[in-house]
C-alpha positions in Angstrom: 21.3 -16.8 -7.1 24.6 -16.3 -7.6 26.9 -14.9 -4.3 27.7 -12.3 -6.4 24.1 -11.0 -6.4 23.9 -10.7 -2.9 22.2 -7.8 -1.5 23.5 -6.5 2.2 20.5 -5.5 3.6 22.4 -3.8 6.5 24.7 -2.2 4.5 22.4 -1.1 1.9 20.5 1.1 5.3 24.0 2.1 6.1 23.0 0.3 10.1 24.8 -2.6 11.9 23.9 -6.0 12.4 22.9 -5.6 15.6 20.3 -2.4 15.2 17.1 -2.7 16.4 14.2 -1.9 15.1 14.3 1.9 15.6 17.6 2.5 14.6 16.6 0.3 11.4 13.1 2.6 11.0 15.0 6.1 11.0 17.6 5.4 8.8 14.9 4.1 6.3 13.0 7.2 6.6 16.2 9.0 5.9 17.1 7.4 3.1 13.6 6.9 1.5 13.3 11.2 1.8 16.5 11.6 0.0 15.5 9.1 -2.9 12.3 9.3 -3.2 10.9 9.7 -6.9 9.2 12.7 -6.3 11.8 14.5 -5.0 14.3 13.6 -7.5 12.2 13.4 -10.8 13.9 11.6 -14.0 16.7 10.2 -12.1 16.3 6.8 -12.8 19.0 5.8 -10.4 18.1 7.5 -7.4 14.6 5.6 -8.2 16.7 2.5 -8.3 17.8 3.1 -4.7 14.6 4.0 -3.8 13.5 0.3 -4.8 16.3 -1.0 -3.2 16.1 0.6 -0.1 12.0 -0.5 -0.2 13.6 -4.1 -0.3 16.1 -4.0 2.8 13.4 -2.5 5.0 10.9 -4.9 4.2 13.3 -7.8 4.8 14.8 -6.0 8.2 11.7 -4.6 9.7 9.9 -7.7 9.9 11.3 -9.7 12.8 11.0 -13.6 11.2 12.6 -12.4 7.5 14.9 -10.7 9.6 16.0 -14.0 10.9 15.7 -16.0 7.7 18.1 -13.1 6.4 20.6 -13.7 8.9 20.4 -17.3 9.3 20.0 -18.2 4.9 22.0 -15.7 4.0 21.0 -14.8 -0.1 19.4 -17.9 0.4 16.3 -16.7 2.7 13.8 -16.3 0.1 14.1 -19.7 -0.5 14.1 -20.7 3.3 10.6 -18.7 3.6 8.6 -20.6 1.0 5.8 -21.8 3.1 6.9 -20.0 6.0 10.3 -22.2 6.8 12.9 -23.6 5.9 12.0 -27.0 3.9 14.9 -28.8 6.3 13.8 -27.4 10.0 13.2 -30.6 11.0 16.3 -32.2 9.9 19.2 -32.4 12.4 21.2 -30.2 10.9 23.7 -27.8 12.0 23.1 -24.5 9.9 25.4 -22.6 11.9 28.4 -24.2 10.1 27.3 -23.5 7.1 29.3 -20.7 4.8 26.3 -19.3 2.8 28.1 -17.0 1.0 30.3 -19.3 -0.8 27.6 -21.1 -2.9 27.0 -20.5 -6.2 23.9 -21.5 -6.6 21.0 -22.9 -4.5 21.6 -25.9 -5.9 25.1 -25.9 -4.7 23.7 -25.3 -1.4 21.3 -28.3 -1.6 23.6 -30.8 -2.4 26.3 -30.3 0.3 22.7 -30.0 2.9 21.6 -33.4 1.3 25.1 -34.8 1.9 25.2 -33.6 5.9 22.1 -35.6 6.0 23.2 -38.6 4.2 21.3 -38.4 1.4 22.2 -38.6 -2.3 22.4 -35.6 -4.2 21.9 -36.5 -7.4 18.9 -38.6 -6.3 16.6 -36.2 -8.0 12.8 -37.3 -7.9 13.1 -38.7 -4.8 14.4 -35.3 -3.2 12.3 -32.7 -4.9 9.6 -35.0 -4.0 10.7 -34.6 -0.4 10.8 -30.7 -0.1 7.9 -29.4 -2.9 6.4 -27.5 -0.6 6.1 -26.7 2.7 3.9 -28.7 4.9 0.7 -25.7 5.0 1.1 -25.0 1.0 -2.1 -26.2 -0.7 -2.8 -26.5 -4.6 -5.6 -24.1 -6.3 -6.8 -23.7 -9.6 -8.7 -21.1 -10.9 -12.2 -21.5 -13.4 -10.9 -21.5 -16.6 -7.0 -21.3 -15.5 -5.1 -24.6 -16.1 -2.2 -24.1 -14.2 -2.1 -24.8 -10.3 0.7 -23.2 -8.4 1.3 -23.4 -4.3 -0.1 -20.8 -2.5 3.0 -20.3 -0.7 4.4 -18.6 -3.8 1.8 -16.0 -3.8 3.4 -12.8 -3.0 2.2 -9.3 -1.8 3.2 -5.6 -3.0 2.0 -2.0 -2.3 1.1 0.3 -5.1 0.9 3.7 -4.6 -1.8 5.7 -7.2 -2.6 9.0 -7.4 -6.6 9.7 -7.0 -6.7 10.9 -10.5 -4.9 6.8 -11.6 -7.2 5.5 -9.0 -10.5 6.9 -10.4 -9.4 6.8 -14.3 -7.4 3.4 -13.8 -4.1 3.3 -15.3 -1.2 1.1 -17.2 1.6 1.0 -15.0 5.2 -0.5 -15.6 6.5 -2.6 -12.5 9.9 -3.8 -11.8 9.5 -7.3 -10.0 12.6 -9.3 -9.5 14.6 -8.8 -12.8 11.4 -8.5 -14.6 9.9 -5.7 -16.2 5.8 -6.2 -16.3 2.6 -3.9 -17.6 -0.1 -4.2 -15.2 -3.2 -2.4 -16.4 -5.1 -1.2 -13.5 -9.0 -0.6 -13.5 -10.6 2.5 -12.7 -12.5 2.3 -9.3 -9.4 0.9 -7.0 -9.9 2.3 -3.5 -7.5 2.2 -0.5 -6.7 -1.5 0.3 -7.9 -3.1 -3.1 -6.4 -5.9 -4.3 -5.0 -6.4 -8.2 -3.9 -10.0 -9.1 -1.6 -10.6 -11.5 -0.9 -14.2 -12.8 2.2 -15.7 -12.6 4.1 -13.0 -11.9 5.2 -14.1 -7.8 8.1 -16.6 -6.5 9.3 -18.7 -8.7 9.4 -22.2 -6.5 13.2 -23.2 -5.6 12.5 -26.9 -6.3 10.0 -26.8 -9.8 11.3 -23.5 -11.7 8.2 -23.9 -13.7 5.7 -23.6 -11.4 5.2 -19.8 -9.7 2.7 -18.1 -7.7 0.7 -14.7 -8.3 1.2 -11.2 -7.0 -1.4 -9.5 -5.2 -1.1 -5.6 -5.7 -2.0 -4.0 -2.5 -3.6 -0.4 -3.7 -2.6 2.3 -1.8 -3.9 6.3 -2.9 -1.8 9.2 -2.4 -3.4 12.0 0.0 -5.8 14.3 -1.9 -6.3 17.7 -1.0 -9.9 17.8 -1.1 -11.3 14.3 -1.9 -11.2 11.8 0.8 -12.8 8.4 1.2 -15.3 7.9 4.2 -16.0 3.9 4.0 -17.4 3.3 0.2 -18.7 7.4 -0.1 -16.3 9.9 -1.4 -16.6 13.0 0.7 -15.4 16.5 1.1 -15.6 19.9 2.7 -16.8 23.3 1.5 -16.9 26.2 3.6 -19.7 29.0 3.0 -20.3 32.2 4.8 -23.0 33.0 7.6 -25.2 34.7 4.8 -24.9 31.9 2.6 -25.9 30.0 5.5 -29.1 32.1 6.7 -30.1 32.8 3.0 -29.3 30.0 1.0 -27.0 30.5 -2.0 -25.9 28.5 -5.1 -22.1 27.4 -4.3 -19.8 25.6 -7.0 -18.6 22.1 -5.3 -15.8 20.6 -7.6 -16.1 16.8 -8.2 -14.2 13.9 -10.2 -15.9 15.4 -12.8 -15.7 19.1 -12.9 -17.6 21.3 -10.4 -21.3 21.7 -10.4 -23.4 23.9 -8.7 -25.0 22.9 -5.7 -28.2 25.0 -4.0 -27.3 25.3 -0.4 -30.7 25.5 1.5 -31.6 28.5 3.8 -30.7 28.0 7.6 -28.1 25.3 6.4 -26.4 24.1 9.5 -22.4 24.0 9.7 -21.4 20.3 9.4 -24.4 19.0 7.7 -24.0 17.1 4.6 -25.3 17.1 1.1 -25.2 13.8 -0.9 -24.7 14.6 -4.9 -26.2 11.4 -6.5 -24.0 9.6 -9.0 -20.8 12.1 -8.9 -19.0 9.4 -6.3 -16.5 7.0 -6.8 -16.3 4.4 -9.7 -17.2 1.0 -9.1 -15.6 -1.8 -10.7 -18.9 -2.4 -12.5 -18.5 0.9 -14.2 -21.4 2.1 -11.6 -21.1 5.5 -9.1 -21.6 6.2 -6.0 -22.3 9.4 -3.8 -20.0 12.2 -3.0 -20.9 13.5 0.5 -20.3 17.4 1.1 -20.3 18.8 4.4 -20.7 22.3 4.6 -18.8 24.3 7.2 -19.3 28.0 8.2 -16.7 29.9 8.0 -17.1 33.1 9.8 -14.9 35.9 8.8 -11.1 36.6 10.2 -11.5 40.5 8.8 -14.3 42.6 8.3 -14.5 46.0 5.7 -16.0 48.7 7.5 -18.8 48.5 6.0 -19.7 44.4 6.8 -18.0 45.1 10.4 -21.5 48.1 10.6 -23.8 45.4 8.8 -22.7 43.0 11.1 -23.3 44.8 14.7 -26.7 46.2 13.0 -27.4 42.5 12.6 -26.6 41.8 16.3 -29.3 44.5 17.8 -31.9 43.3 15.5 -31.6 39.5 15.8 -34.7 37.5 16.6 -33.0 34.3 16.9 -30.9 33.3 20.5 -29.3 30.2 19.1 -28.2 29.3 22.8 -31.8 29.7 24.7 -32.0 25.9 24.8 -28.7 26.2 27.0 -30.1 27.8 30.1 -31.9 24.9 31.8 -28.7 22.7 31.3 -27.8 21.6 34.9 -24.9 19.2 36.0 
């Protein structure tokens, strides 16, 4: 990275180098409300700063980048691979170390290798050295031929609509420089994880060698659907008649609404399960949707339902709090 591509993280949350990590929180939330996609549709810039100001917080609200950032400079991404700096152990002072003049990592690497006394242009011998870091292990995946360290693998949120969520969706990501389609299936839920190959941190020492991202699904608040575990779930409100009589109610679904036959003497908070009109699985299966039913008694009453109703009162059979009178402390 050249210095010139230097991102001020501080700078770029309009907070000091010394904020802590409220100050740091509010003026993220400030900034992420005023350039948030949705509220500025179309402008492609203001989602620009949106991504950007994604970036700084991530970095600034997480104590150890935090300190990477301040110590490495532009150069902390490569100080975290494997959760360190590759050199920690080296008796080094990094305090007198300009970051910011460096052109290049490699620029970087060579005056660190010269501190230490070793030879720059050794080559083998020092990306041998610092591969990886000392916890990175090797995997290889059935029918994949290329291994990469884990300690490349990186992690992202994706926010979906439930409608993207339950349909899937082709979605275009910005990671890094790089401009990706990432086809996601139908049936993500909250927390789901996408993989995409070869698409996380390039390692600083082999350039051909890079990890995978792991899409971490997120679903935007629904209005009526919620999830509840695996189940999909819902409520629909009905009136006291519908309740004492039973009545045919329309309960919407992924699908469309259907008509559901709410049983006589229904009580509120009890649950109906509608078999198959759930959640997708990734097998192309469904699942359940749960509907609770909740009374909802009347805020105003005709004249006529308010004469129905206290005609209902004198005649009622039913005390629906007898069982209350023996109730003792």
């Amino acid at each position: 990275m050249a210095a010139t591509d230097f991102k001020d993280y501080y700078t770029i949350l309009g907070v000091s180098k010394s904020a802590d990590a409220e100050d740091i929180k509010k003026a993220f939330r400030k900034l992420a409300r005023k350039y948030h996609p949705d509220l500025n549709p179309g402008d492609r810039a203001a989602e620009a700063k949106f991504k950007e100001i994604n970036e700084a917080y991530e970095v600034l609200s997480d104590p150890d980048k935090r300190r990477k950032y301040d110590q490495f400079g532009q150069y902390w991404k490569q100080a975290d691979q494997g959760g360190g700096s590759p050199f920690s152990n080296a008796n080094v002072d990094f305090d007198s170390f300009e970051f910011g003049r460096y052109g290049s990592f490699d620029d970087f690497i060579n005056e660190l290798l010269g501190r230490m006394g070793g030879n720059a242009t050794s080559g083998g011998n020092a990306q041998s050295r610092y591969r990886t870091a000392p916890n990175a292990t090797d995997f290889r995946d059935p029918g994949n031929t290329t291994s990469t360290a884990a300690g490349l693998d990186s992690e992202a949120t994706l926010t979906l609509t439930l409608p993207e969520a339950f349909n899937g969706v082709q979605k275009r990501l910005q990671v890094g420089n790089e401009v990706i389609e990432v086809r996601i299936p139908a049936g993500a839920k909250p927390g789901s994880r996408i993989r995409v190959r070869g698409k996380g941190r390039f390692s600083p020492y082999y350039t051909s060698q890079r990890g995978d991202l792991y899409l971490i699904v997120e679903i935007q608040p629904h209005p009526f659907f919620q999830f509840e575990g695996d189940n999909l779930v819902c409520e629909v409100p009905i009136a006291p008649d519908e309740a004492a009589l039973g009545a045919p109610v329309e309960v919407p679904t992924p699908d469309g609404a259907v008509t559901v036959n709410i049983p006589a003497g229904i009580r509120s908070g009890q649950s109906l399960r509608l078999r198959g009109k759930g959640w997708k699985s990734p097998k192309g299966d469904r699942g359940d949707q749960m509907v609770k039913v909740v009374i909802q008694a009347p805020k105003e009453l005709s004249a006529a339902e308010r004469e129905l109703y206290e005609k209902l009162r004198t005649v009622r059979s039913v005390n629906p709090r007898a069982h209350l009178k023996d109730i003792k402390l």
